[in-house]
C-alpha positions in Angstrom: 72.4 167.5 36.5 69.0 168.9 35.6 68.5 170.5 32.1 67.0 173.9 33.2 65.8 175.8 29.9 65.9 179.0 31.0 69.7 178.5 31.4 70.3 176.2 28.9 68.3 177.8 26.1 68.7 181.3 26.9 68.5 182.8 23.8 65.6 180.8 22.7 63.6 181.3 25.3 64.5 185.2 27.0 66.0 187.3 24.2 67.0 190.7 25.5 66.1 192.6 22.4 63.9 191.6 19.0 66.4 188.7 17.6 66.6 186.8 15.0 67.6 183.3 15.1 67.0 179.6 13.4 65.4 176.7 15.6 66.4 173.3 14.9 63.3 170.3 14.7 61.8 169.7 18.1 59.5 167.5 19.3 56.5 169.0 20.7 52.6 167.8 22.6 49.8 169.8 20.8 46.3 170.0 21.2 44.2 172.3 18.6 40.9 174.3 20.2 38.8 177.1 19.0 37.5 180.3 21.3 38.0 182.5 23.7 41.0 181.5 25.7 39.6 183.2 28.7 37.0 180.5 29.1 37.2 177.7 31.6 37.9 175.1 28.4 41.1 176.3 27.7 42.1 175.9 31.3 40.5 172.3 31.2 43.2 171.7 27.5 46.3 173.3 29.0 46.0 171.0 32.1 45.7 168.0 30.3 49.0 169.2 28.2 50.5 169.0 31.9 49.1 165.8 32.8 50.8 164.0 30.2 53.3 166.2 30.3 54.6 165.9 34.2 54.4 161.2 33.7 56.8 161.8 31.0 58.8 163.9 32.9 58.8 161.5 35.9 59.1 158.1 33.8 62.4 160.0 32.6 63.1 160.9 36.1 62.7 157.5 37.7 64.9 156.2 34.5 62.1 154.0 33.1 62.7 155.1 29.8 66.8 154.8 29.6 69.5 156.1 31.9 67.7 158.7 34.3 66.9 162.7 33.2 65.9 165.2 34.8 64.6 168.2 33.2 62.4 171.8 34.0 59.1 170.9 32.0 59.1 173.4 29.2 56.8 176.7 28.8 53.2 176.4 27.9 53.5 177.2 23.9 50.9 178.2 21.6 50.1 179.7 17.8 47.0 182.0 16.8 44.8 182.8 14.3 41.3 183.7 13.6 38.5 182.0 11.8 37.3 185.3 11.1 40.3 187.4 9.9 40.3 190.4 12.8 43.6 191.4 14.4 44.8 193.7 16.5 42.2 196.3 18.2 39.1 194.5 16.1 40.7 191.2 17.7 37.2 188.9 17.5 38.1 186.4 20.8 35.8 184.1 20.0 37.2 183.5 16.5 40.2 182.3 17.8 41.7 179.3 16.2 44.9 178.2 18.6 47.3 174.6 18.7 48.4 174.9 22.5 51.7 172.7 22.7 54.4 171.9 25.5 58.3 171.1 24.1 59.6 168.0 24.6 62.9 166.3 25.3 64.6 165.1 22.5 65.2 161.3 23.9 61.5 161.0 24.0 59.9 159.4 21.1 55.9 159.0 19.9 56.0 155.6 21.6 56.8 157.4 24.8 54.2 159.7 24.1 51.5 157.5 23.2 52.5 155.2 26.5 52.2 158.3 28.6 48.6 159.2 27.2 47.0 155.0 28.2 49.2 155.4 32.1 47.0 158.9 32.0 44.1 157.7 31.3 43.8 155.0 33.2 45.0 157.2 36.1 42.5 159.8 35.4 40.6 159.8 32.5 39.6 163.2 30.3 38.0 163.4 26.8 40.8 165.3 25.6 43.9 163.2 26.2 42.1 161.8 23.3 43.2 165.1 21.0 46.8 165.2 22.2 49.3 164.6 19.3 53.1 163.9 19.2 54.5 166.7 16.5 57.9 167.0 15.9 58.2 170.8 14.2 61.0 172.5 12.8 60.1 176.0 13.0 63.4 177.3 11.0 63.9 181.1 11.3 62.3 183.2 13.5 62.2 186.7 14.7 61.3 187.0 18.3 61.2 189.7 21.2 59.7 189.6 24.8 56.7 191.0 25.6 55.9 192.7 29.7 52.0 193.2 29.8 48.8 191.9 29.7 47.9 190.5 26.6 45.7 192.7 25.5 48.9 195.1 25.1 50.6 192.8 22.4 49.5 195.0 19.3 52.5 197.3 20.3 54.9 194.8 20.5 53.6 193.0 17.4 54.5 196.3 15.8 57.8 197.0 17.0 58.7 193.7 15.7 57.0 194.3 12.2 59.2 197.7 12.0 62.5 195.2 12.7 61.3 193.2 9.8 60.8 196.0 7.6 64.5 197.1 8.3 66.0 193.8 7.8 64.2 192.6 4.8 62.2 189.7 6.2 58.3 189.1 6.0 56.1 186.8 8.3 55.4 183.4 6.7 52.8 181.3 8.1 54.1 178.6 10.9 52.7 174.9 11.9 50.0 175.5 9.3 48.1 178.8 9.0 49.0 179.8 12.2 50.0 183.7 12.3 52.7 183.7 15.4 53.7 181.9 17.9 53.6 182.8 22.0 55.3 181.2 24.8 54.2 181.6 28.1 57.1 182.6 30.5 55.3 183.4 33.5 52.2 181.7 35.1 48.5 184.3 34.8 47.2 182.4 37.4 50.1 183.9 39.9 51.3 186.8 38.1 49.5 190.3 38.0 48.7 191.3 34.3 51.2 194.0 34.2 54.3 191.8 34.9 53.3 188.8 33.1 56.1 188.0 30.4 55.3 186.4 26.6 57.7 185.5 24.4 56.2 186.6 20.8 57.5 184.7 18.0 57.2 185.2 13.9 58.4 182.2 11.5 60.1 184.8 9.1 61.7 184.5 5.3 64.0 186.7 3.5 62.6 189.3 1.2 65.7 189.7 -1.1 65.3 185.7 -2.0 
């Protein structure tokens, strides 16, 4: 049967409402990059997340790598900062400091990974297989809400979610690094109208009555 996430891992991946919940350790495929995301770069990156991304997916498939899986390829994953400090409305694009990443099964292993990377390569070669990295992460606890909008409209949702925090005790700690917060991409901008595109917005989170 195929592992489908978004039936599988429901309530990691489409919460209803802002939730809080802890993640176990997962291994993911990251790339790091600087700038405007809007650019024809980050395009170039995400694709070559894919590339290695969709052999893995088929060496499982074809059972080259054990018994035979088949799995959805997980959501296009990424966490933000700024080299500059601006947020929100002063939001500086081209200060952007990002580490793009796709999820991975947990039967694969570095080995697999780094496999996968030479077959790509030699398939179809692009300077930036040569940044990919095998991470395994655990992100721990997490408070996390959807978001329907361009993302230029996140600022209000980021704020909804800081008032939840507020309530509940809990303050944003910084995740995979520096990184401020975490986004997962649920719905593809190349084929989806601004307006009904869906990110899943995603603090790491720690208690403030410790």
């Amino acid at each position: 049967m195929k592992h489908e996430w978004r039936k599988a891992e429901k309530a990691w991946y489409l919460p209803k409402e802002p939730t809080i919940l802890t993640l176990p350790r997962l291994n993911f495929i990251t790339l790091e990059g600087t700038g405007d995301p809007n650019g024809p770069l980050f395009s170039e990156q995400v694709g070559v997340l894919y590339s290695v991304a969709y052999d893995l997916r088929m060496a499982l498939k074809r059972g080259e790598l054990g018994d035979p899986y088949e799995y959805v390829v997980y959501p296009l994953e990424g966490v933000w900062t700024t080299s500059d400090g601006s947020r929100g409305a002063t939001l500086n694009k081209a200060a952007l400091r990002y580490k793009i990443m796709l999820r991975q099964p947990d039967r694969l292993t570095v080995t697999d990974f780094q496999a996968s990377v030479t077959r790509v390569t030699t398939k179809k070669p692009n300077p930036w297989l040569d940044h990919l990295a095998w991470e395994p992460y655990a992100e721990g606890q997490v408070l996390q809400t959807i978001h329907q909008g361009s993302f230029d409209t996140e600022p209000t949702t980021f704020a909804q979610l800081q008032t939840v925090l507020t309530d509940q005790h809990y303050r944003v700690v910084p995740t995979m690094g520096d990184y401020w917060h975490r986004e997962i991409y649920l719905t593809d901008p190349r084929r989806t109208a601004p307006e009904k595109a869906k990110t899943g917005l995603r603090y790491k989170i720690e208690s403030t009555n410790a």
